[in-house]
C-alpha positions in Angstrom: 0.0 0.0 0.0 2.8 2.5 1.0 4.6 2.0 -2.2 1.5 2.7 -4.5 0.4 5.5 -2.1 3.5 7.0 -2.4 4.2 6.4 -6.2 0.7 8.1 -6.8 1.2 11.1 -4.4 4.6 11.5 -6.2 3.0 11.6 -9.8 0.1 13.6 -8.6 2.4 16.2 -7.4 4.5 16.7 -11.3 1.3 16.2 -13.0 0.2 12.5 -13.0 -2.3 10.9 -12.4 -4.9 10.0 -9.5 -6.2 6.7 -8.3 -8.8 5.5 -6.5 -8.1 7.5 -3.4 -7.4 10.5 -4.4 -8.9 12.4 -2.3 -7.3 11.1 0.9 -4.0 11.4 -0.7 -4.9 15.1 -2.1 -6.5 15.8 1.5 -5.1 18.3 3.8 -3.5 15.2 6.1 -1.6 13.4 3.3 1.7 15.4 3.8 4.8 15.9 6.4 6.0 19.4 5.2 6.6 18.8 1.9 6.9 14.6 2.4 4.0 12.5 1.2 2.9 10.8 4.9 2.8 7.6 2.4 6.7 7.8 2.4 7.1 7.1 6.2 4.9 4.2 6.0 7.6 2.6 3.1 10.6 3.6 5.5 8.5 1.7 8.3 7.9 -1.5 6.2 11.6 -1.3 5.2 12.8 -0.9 8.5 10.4 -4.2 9.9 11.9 -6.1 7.0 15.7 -4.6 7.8 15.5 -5.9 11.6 13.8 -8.9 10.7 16.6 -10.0 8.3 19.1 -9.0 10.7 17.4 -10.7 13.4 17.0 -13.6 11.3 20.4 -13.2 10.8 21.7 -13.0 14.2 19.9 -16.3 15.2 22.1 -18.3 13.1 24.8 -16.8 14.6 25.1 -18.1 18.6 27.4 -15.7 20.0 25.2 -13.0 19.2 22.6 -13.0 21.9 22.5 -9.7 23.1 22.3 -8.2 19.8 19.7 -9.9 18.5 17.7 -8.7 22.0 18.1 -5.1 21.2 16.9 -5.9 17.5 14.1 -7.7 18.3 13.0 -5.1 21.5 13.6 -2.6 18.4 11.2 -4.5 15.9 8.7 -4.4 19.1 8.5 -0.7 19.2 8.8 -0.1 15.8 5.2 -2.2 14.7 3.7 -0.8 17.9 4.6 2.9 16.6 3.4 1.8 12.8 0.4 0.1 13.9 -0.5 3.4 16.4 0.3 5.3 13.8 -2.4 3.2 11.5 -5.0 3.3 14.3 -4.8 7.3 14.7 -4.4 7.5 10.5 -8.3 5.3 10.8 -9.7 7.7 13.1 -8.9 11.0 10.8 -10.3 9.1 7.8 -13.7 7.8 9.1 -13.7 10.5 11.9 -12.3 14.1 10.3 -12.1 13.3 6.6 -15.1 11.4 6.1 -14.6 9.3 3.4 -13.6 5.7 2.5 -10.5 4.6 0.7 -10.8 1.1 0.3 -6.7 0.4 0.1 -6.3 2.7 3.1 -8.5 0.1 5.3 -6.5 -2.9 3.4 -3.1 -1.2 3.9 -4.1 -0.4 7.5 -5.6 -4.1 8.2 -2.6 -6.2 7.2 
């Protein structure tokens, strides 16, 4: 979802196209400053997938213990802050923007 929400709120921004959810990503929430909020959520995926790896990676490894503590406490907080972060991004959509964007509840559910 964060890859095609950010790809589209890229394109939008030089002239491209729209999608399906354009007006969430056009809305007065979808940006950071000038930072599609869409682009966080790609640097959060990439991080889960960077600490699981190197988790993964530290398991196979048994002198490693402590390390692979600290990555795993930091995979902990970092879904907890992503899946927050979904939670509250739920709430503006049915609760301030009032709409529906059907890959917003997808990319929020899974």
């Amino acid at each position: 979802g964060s890859v095609y929400y950010s790809s589209i709120s890229i394109s939008s921004s030089i002239g491209g196209g729209g999608g399906a959810c354009t007006s969430v990503l056009d809305g007065p929430y979808s940006h950071v400053g000038p930072i599609p909020l869409s682009l966080f959520g790609m640097i959060g995926y990439g991080a889960v997938l960077l600490l699981t790896l190197s988790i993964e990676s530290n398991n196979n490894n048994t002198n490693t213990n402590n390390s692979s503590s600290s990555l795993s406490l930091g995979l902990l907080a970092t879904t907890t802050t992503m899946a927050t972060a979904s939670v509250f991004l739920m709430v503006l959509l049915f609760g301030i923007l009032q709409t529906t964007c059907p890959l917003c509840i997808v990319s929020a559910c899974c």
